[in-house]
Backbone of each chain as ProteinMPNN parsed JSONL, in Angstrom:
{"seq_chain_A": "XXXXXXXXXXXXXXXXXXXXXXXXXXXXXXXXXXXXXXXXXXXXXXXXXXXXXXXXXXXXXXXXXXXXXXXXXXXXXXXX", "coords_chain_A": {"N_chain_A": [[131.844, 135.69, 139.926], [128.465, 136.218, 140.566], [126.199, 134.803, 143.056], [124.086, 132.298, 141.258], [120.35, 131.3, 140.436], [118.918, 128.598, 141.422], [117.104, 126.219, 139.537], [114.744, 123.882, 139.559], [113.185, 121.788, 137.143], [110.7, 119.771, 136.283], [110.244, 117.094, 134.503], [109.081, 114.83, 134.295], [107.222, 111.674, 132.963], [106.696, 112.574, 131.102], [106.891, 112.503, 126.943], [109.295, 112.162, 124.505], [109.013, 115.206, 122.806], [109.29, 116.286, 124.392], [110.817, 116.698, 127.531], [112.903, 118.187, 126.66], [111.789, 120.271, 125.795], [110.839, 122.011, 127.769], [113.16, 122.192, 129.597], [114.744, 124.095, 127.531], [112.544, 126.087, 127.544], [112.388, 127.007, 130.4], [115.439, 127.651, 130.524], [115.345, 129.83, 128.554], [114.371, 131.545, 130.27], [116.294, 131.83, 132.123], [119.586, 133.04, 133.648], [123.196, 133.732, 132.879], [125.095, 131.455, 135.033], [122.987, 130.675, 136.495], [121.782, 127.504, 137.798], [120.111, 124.635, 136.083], [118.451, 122.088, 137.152], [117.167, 118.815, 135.781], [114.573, 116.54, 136.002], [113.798, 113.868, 134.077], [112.157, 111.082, 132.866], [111.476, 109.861, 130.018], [113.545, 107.737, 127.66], [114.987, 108.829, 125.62], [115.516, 111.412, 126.676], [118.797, 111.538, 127.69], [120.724, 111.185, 125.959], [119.661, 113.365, 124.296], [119.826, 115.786, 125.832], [122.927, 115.805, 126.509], [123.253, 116.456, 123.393], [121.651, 118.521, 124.034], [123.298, 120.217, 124.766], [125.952, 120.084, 123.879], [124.956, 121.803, 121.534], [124.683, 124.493, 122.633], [126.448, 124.844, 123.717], [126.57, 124.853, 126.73], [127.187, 124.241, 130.276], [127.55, 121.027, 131.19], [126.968, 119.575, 134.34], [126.325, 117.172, 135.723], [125.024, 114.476, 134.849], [123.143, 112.059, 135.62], [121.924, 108.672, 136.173], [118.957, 107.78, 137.784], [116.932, 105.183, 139.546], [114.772, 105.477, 139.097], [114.321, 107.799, 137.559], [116.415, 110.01, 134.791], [118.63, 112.539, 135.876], [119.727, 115.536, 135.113], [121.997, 118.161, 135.363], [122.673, 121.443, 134.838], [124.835, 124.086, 133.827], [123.981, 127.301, 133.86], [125.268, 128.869, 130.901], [126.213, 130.486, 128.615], [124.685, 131.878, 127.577], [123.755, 134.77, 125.831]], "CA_chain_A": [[130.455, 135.686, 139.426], [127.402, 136.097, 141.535], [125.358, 133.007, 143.071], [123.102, 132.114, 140.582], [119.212, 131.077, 141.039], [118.56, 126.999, 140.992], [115.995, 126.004, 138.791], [114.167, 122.478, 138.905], [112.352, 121.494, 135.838], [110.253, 118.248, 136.719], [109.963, 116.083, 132.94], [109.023, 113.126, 134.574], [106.009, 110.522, 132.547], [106.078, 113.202, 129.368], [107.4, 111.9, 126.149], [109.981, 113.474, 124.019], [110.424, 116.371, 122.651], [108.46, 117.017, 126.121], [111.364, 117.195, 128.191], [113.555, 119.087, 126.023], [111.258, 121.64, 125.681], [110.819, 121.829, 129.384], [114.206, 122.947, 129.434], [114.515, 125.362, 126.74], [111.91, 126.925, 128.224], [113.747, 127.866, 131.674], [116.695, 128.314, 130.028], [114.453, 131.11, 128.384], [113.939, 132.566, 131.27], [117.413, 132.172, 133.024], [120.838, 133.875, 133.082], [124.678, 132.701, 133.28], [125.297, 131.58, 136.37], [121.843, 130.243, 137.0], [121.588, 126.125, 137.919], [118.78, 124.283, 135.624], [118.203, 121.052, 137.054], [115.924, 118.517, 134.678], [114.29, 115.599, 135.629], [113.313, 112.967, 133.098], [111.91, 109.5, 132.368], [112.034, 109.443, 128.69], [114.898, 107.188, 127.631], [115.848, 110.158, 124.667], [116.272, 112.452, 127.562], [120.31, 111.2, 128.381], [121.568, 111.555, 124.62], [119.333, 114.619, 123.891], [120.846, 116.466, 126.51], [124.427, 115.572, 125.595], [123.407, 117.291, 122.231], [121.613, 120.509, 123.188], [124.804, 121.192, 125.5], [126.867, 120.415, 122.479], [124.465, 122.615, 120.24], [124.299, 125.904, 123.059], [127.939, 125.341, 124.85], [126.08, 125.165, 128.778], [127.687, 123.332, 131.093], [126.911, 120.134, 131.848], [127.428, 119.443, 135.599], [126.262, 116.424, 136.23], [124.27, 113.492, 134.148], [123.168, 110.353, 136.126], [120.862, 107.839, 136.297], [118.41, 106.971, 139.4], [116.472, 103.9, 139.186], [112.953, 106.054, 138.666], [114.395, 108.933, 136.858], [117.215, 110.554, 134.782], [118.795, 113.756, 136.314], [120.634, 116.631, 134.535], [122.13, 119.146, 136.183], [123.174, 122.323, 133.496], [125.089, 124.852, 134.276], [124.189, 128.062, 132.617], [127.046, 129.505, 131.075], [125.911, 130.572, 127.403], [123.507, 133.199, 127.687], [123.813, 136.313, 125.545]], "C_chain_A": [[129.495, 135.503, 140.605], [126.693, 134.846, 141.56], [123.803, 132.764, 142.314], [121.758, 131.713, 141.158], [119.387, 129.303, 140.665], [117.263, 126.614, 140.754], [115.566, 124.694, 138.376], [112.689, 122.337, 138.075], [111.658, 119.88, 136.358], [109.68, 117.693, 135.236], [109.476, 114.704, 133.359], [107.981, 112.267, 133.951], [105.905, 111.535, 131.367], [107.567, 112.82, 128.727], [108.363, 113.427, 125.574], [109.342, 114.207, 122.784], [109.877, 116.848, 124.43], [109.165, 117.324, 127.209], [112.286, 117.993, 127.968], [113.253, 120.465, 126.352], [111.324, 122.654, 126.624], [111.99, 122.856, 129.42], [114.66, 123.789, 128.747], [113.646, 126.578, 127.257], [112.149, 128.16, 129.48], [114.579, 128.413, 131.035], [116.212, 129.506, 128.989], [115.117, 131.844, 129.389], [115.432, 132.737, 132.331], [118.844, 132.568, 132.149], [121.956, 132.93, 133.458], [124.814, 132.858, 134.589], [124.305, 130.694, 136.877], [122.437, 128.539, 136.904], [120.463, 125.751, 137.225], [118.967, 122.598, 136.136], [116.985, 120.25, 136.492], [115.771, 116.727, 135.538], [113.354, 115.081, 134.572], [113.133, 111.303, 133.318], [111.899, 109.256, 130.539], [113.651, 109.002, 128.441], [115.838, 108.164, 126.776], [116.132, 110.926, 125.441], [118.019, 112.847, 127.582], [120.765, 112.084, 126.711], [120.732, 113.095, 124.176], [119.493, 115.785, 124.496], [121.94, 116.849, 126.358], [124.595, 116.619, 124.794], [122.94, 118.225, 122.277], [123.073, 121.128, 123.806], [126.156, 121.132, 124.248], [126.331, 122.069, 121.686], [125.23, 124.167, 121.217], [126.082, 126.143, 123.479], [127.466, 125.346, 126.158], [126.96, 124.539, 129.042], [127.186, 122.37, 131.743], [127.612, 119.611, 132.79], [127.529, 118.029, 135.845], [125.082, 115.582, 135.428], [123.732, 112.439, 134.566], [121.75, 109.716, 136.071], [120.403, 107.247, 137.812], [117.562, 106.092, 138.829], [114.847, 104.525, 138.368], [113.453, 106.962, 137.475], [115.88, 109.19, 136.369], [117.326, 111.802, 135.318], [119.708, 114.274, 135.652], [120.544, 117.747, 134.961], [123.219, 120.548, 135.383], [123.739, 123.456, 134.534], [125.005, 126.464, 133.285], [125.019, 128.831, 132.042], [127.016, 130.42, 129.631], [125.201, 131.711, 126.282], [124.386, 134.595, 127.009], [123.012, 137.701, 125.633]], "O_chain_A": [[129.739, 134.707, 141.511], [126.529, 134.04, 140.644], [122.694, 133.023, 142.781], [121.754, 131.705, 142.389], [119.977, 128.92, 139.655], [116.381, 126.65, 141.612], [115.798, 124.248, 137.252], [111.541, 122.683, 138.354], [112.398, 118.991, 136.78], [108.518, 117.999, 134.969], [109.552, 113.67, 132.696], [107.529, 111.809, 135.001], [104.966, 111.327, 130.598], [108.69, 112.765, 129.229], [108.367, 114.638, 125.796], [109.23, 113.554, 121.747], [110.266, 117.668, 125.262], [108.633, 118.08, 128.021], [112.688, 118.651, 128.927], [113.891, 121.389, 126.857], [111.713, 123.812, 126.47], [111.85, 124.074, 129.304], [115.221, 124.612, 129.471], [114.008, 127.751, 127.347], [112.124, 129.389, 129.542], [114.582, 129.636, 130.895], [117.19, 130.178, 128.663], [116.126, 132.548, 129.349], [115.558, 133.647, 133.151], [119.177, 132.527, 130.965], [121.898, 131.85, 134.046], [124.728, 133.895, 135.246], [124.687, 129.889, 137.727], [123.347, 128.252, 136.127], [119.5, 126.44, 137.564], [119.67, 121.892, 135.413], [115.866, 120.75, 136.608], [116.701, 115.924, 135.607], [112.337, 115.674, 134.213], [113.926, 110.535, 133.863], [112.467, 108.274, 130.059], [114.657, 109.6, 128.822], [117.033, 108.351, 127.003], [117.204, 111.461, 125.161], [118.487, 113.984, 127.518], [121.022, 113.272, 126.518], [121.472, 113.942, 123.677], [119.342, 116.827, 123.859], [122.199, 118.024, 126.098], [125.439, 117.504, 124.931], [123.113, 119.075, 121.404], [123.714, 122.12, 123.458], [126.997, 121.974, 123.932], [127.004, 123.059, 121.402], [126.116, 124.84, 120.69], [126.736, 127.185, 123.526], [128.184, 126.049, 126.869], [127.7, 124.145, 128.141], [126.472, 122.545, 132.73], [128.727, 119.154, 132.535], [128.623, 117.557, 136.154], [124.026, 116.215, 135.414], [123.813, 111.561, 133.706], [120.68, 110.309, 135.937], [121.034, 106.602, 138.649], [117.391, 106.16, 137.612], [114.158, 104.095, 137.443], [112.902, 106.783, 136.389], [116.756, 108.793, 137.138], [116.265, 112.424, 135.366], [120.693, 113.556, 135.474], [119.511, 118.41, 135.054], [124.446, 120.48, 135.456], [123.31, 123.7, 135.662], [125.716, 126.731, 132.316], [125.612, 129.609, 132.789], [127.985, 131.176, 129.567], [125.18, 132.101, 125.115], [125.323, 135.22, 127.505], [123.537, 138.743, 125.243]]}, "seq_chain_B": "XXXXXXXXXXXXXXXXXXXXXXXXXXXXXXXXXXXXXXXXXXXXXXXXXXXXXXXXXXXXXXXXXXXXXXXXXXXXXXXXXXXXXXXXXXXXXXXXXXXXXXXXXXXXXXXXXXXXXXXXXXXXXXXXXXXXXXXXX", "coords_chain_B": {"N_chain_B": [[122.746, 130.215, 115.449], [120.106, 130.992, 115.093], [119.69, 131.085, 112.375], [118.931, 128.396, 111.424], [117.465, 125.733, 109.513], [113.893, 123.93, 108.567], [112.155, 122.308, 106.527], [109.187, 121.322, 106.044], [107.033, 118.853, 103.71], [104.262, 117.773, 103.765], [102.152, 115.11, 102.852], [101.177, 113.007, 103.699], [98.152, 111.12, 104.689], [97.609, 109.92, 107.122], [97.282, 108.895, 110.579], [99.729, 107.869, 111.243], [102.176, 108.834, 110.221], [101.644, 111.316, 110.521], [102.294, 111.91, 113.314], [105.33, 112.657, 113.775], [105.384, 114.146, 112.305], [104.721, 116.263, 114.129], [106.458, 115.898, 116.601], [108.655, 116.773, 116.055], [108.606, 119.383, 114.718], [107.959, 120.788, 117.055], [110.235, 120.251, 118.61], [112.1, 121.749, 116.896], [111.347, 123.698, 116.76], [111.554, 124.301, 119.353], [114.332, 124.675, 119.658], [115.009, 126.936, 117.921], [115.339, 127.071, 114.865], [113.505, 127.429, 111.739], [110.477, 127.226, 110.803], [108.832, 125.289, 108.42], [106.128, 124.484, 107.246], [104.22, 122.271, 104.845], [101.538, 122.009, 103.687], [100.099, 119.029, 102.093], [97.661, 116.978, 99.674], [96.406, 114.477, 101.018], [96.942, 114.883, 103.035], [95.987, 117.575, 103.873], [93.246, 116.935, 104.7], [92.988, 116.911, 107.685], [93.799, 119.15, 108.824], [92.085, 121.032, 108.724], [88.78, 123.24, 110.017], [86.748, 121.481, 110.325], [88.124, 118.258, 111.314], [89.238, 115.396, 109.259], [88.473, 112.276, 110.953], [90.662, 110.356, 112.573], [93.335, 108.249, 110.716], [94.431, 105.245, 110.266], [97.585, 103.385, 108.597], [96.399, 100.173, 106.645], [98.128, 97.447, 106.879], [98.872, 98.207, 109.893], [96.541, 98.094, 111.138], [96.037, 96.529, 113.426], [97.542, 96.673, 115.295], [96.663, 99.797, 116.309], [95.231, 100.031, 118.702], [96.672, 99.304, 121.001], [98.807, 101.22, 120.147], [97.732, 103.524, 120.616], [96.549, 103.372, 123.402], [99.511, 103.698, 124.437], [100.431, 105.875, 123.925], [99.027, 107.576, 125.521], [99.425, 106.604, 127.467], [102.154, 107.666, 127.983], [101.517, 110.127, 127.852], [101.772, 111.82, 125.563], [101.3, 114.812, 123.827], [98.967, 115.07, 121.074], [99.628, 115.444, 117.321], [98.678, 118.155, 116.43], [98.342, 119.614, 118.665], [101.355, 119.263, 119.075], [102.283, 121.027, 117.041], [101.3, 123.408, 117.406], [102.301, 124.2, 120.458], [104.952, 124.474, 119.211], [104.624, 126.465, 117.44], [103.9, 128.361, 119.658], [106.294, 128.503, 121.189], [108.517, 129.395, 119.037], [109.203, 129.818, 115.376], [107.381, 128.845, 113.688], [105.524, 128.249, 110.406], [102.635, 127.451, 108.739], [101.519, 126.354, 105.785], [99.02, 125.734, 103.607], [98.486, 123.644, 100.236], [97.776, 125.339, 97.365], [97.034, 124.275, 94.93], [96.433, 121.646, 95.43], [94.419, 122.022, 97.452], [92.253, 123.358, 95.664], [91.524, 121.324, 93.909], [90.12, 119.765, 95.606], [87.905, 121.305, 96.838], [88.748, 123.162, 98.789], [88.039, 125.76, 100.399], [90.022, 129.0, 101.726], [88.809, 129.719, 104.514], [87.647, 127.285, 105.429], [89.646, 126.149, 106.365], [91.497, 125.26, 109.423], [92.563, 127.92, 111.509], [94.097, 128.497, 113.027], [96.21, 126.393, 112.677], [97.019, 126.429, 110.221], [98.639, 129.121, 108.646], [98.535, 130.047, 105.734], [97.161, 129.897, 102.775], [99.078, 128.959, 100.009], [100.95, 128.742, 96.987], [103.14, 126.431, 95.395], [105.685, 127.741, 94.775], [106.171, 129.519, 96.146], [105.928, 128.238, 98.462], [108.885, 126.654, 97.782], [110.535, 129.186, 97.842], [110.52, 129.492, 100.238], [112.086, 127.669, 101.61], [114.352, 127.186, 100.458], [117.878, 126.454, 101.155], [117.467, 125.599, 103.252], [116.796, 122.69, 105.11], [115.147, 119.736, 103.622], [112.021, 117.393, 104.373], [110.107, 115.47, 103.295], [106.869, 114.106, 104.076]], "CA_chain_B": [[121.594, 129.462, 115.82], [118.176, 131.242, 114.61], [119.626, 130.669, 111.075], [118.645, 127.233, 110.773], [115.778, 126.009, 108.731], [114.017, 122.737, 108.532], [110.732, 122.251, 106.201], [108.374, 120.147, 105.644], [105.891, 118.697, 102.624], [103.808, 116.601, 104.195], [101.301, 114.872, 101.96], [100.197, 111.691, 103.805], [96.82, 111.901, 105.868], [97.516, 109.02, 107.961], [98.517, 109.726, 111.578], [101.307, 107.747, 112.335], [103.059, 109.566, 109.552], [101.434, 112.942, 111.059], [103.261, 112.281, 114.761], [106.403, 112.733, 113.694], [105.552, 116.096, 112.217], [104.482, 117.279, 115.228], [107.611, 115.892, 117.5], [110.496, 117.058, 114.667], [108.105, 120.914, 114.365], [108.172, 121.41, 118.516], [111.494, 120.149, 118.797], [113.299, 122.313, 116.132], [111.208, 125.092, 117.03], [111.968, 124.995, 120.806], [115.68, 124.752, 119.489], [115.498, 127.771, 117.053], [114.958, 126.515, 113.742], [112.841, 128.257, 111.401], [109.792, 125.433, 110.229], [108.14, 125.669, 107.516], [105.181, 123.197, 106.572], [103.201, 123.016, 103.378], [100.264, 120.663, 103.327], [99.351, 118.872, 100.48], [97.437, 115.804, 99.803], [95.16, 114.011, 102.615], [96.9, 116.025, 105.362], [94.795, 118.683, 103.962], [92.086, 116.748, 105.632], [93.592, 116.872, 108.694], [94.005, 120.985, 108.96], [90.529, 121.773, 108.375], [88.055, 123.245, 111.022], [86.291, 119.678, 110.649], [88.995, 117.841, 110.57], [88.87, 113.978, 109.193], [88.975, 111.335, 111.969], [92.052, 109.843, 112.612], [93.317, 106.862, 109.601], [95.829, 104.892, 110.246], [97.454, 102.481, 107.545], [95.487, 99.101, 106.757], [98.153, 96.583, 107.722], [98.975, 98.102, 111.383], [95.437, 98.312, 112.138], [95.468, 95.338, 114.968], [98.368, 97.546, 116.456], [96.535, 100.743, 116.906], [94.48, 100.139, 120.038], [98.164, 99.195, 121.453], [99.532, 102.262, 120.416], [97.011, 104.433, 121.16], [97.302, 103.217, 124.768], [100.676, 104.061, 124.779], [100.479, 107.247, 123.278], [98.253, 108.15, 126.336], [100.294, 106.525, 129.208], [103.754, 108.458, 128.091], [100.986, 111.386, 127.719], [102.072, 112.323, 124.229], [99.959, 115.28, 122.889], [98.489, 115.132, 119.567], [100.539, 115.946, 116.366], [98.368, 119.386, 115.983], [98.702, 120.337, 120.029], [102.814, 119.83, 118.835], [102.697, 121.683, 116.078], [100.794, 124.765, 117.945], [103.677, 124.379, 120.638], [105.96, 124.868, 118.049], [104.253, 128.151, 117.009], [104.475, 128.946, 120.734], [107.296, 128.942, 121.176], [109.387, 129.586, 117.599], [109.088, 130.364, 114.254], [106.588, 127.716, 112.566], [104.792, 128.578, 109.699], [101.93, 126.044, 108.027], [100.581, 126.621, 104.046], [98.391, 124.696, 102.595], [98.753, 123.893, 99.056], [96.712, 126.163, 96.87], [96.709, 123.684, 94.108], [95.165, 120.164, 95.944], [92.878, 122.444, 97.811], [91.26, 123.364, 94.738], [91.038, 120.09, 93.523], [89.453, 119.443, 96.94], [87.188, 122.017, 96.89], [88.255, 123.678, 99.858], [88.392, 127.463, 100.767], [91.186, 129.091, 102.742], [88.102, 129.836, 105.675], [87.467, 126.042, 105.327], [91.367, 125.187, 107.45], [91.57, 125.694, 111.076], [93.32, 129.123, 111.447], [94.643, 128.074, 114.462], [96.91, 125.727, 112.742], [96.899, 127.047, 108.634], [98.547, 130.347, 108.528], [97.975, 130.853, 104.684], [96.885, 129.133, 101.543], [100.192, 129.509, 99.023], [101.303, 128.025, 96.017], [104.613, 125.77, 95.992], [106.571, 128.314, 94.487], [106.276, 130.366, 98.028], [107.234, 127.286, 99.577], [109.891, 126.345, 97.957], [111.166, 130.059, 97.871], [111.037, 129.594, 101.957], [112.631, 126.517, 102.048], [115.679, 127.18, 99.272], [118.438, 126.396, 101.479], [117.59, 124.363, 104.17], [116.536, 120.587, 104.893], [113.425, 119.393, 103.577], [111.403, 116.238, 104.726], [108.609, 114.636, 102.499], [106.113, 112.872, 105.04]], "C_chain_B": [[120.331, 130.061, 115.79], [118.527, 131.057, 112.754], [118.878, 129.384, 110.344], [117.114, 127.313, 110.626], [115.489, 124.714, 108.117], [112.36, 123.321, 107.703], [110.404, 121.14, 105.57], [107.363, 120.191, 104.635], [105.443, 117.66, 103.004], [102.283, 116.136, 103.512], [100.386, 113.287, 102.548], [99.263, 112.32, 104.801], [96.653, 110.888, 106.723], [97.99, 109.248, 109.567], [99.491, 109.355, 112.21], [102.533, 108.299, 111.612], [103.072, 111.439, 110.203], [102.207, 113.614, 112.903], [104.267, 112.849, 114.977], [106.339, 114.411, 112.885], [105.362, 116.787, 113.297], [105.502, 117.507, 116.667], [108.561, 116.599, 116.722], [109.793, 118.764, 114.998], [108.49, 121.274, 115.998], [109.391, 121.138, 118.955], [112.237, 121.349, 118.291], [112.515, 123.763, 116.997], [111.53, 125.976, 118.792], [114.081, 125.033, 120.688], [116.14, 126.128, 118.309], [115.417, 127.647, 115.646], [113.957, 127.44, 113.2], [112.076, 127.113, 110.536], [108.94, 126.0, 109.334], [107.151, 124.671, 107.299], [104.106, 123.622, 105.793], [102.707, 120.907, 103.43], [99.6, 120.196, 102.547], [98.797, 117.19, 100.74], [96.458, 115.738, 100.306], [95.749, 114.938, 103.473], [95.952, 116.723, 105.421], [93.554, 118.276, 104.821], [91.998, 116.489, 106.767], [93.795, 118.322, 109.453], [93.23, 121.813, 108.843], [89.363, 121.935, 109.99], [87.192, 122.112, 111.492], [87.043, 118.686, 110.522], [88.719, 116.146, 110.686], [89.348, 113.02, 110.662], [90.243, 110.606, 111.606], [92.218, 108.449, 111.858], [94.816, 106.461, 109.841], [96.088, 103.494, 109.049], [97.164, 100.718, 107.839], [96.461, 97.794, 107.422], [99.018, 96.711, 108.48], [97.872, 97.935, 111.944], [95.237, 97.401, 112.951], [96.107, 96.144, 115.502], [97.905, 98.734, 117.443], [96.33, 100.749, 117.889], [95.913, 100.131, 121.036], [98.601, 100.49, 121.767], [98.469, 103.232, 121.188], [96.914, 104.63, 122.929], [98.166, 103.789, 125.46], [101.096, 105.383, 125.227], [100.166, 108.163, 124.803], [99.209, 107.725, 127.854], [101.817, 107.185, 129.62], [103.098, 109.947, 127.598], [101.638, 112.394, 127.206], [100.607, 113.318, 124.023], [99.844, 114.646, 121.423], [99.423, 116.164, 118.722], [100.164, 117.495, 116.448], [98.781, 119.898, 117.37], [100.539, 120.66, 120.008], [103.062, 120.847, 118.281], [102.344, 123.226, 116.513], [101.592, 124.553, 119.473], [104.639, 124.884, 120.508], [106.092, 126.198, 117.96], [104.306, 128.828, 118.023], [105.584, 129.32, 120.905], [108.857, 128.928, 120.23], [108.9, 129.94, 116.679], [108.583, 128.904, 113.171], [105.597, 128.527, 111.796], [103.809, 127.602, 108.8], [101.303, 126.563, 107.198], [99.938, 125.391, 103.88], [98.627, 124.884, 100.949], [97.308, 124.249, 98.399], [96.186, 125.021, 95.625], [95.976, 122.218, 94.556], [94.093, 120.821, 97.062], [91.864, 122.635, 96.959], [90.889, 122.187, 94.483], [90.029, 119.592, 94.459], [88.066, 120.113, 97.383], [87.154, 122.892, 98.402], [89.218, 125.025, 99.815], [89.46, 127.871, 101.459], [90.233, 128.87, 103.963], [87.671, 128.342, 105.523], [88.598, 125.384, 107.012], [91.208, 125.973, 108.598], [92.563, 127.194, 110.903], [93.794, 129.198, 112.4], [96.064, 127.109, 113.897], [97.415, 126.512, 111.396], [97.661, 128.648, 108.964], [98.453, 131.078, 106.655], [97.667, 129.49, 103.432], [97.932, 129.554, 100.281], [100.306, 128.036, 98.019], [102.955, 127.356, 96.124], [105.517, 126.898, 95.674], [106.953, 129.182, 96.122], [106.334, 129.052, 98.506], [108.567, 127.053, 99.223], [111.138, 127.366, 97.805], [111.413, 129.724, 99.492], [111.812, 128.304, 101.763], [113.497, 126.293, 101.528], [116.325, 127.215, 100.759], [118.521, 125.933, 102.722], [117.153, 122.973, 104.028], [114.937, 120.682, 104.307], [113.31, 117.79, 103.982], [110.026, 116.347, 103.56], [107.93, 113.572, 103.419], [105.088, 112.561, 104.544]], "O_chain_B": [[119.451, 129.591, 116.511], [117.589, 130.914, 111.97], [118.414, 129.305, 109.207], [116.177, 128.01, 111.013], [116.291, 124.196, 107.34], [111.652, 124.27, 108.041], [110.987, 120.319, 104.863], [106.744, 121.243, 104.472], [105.987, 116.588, 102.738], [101.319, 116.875, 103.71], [99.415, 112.708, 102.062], [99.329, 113.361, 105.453], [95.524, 110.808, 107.209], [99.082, 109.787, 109.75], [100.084, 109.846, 113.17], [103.66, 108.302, 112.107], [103.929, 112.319, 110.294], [102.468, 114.697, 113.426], [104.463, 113.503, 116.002], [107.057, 115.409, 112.958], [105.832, 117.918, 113.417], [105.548, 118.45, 117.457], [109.458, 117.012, 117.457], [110.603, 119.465, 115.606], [109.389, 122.103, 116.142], [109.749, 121.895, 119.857], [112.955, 121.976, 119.07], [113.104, 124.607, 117.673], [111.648, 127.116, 119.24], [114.854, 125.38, 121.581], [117.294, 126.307, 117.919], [115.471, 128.815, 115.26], [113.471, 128.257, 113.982], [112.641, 126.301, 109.802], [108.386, 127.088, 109.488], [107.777, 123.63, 107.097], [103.376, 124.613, 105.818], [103.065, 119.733, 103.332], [98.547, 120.709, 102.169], [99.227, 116.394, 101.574], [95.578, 116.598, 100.255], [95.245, 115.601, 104.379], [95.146, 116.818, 106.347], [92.936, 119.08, 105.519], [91.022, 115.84, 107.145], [93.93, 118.392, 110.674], [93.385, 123.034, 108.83], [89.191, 121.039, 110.817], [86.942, 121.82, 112.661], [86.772, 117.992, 109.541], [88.22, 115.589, 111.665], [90.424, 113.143, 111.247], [90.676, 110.366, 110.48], [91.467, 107.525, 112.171], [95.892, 107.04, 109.692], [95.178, 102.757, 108.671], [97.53, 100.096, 108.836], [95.947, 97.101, 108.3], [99.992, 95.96, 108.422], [97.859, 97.643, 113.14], [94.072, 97.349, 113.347], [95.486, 96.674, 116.424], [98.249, 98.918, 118.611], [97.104, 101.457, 118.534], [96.075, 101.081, 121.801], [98.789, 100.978, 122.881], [98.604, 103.548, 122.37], [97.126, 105.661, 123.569], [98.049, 104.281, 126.583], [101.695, 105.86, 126.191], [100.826, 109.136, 125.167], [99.504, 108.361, 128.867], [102.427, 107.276, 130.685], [103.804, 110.814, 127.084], [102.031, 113.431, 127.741], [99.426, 112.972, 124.028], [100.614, 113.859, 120.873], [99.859, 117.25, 119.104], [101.128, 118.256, 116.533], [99.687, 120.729, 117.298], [101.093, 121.63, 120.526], [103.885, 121.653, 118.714], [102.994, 124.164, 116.052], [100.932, 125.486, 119.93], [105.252, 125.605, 121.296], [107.043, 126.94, 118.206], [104.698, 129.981, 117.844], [105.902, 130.503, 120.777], [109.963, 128.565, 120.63], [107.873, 130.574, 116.92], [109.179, 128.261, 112.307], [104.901, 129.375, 112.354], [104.461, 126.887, 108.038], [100.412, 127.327, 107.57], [100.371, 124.248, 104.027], [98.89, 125.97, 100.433], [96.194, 123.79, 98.651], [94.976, 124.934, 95.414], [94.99, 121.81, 93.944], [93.103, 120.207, 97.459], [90.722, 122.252, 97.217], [89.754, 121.906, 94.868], [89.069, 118.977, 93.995], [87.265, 119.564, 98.139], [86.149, 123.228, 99.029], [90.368, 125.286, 99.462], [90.034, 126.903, 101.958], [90.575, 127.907, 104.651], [86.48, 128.649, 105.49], [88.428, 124.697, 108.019], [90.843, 127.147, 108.666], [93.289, 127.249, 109.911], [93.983, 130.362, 112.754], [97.009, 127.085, 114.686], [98.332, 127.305, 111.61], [96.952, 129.35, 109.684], [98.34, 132.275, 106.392], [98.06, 128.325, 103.494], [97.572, 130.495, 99.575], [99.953, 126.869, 98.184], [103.803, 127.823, 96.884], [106.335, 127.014, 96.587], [107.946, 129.228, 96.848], [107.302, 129.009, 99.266], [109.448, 127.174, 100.074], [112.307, 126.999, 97.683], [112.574, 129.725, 99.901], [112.673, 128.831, 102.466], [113.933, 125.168, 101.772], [115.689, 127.802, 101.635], [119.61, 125.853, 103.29], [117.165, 122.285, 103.007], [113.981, 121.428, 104.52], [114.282, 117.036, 103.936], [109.271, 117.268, 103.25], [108.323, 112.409, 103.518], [104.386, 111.696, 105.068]]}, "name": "protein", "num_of_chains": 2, "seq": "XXXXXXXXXXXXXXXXXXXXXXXXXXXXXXXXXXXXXXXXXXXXXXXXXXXXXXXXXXXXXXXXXXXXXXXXXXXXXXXXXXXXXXXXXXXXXXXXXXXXXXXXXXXXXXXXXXXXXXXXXXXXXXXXXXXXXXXXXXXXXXXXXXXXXXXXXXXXXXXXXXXXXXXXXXXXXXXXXXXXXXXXXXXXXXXXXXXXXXXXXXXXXXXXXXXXXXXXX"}
């Protein structure tokens, strides 16, 4: 597979659904293969993540917590 | 996943009942969902080109100033800026009810048309809304 594009989403001080959306949004606009990285400060961010990658099937790379911000790092994989 | 289908009858005109329509409508709709909302009640006075100032119920009112605060420092839009969101990006649709508008005395050109896309009777709602979730707010 070809090297995808990397795509940071910045969610940081907006409430939810505000970072969700955020991401839906990109993931609009991108293909399999592509990287979506998301930051967030909403605490619903972590678990509402979890569940859109449940809902779509992406790949979730990487989930962690920094002291300022959550980071999620998707892999897109899903795309029809 | 564009099958699903979430609607709403939202009848209170208060707005800490009206927030949660507007997070649940931009949520589902940036997830695919197909939203339906039918406005009956006080909301109606909430969906109108003049629309009533904001009422919240009598015993939170020491809280509001609090929330309202809040609202603004985790720079939450407003329920209606969600709900036209929503319609950005998905498949939201908002009726008013034909029957407590009359009572109300108000016209279809009365409701914001920005938010309102028609004035219907329940039966057209609850023909859209046979077979998915409903919420009563």
């Amino acid at each position: 597979m070809s090297q995808g594009n990397r795509i940071t989403v910045d969610a940081r001080g907006i409430a939810c659904p505000g970072p969700i959306t955020e991401l839906i949004k990109a993931y609009r606009n991108a293909k399999n293969g592509d990287v979506i990285e998301v930051w967030a400060t909403d605490p619903g961010f972590e678990p509402d993540v979890k569940a859109w990658i449940s809902r779509t099937g992406n790949q979730l790379v990487e989930l962690r917590k920094e002291q300022d911000k959550i980071i999620a790092v998707i892999k897109v994989t899903a795309k029809r | 996943m564009g099958s699903e289908k979430i609607s709403m009858i939202v009848f209170s005109g208060t707005d800490d009942r009206l927030i949660p329509v507007g997070v649940i409508t931009q949520a589902a709709a940036a997830l695919g969902y197909e939203v339906n909302i039918f406005i009956t009640g006080w909301a109606l006075t909430k969906v109108l080109r003049k629309p009533a100032q904001p009422v919240w119920p009598k015993e939170f009112e020491q809280m509001v100033p609090a929330l309202q605060q809040g609202m603004a420092r985790i720079k939450a839009p407003s329920w209606v800026e969600m709900v036209k969101q929503g319609k950005e990006l998905g498949k939201v649709k908002v009726y008013a009810c034909s029957m407590m508008a009359e009572a109300m005395g108000l016209k279809k050109e009365d409701f914001d048309p920005s938010i309102v896309d028609d004035v219907v009777g329940v039966t057209t709602f609850l023909e859209m809304a046979k077979g998915g979730q409903v919420l009563f707010i």
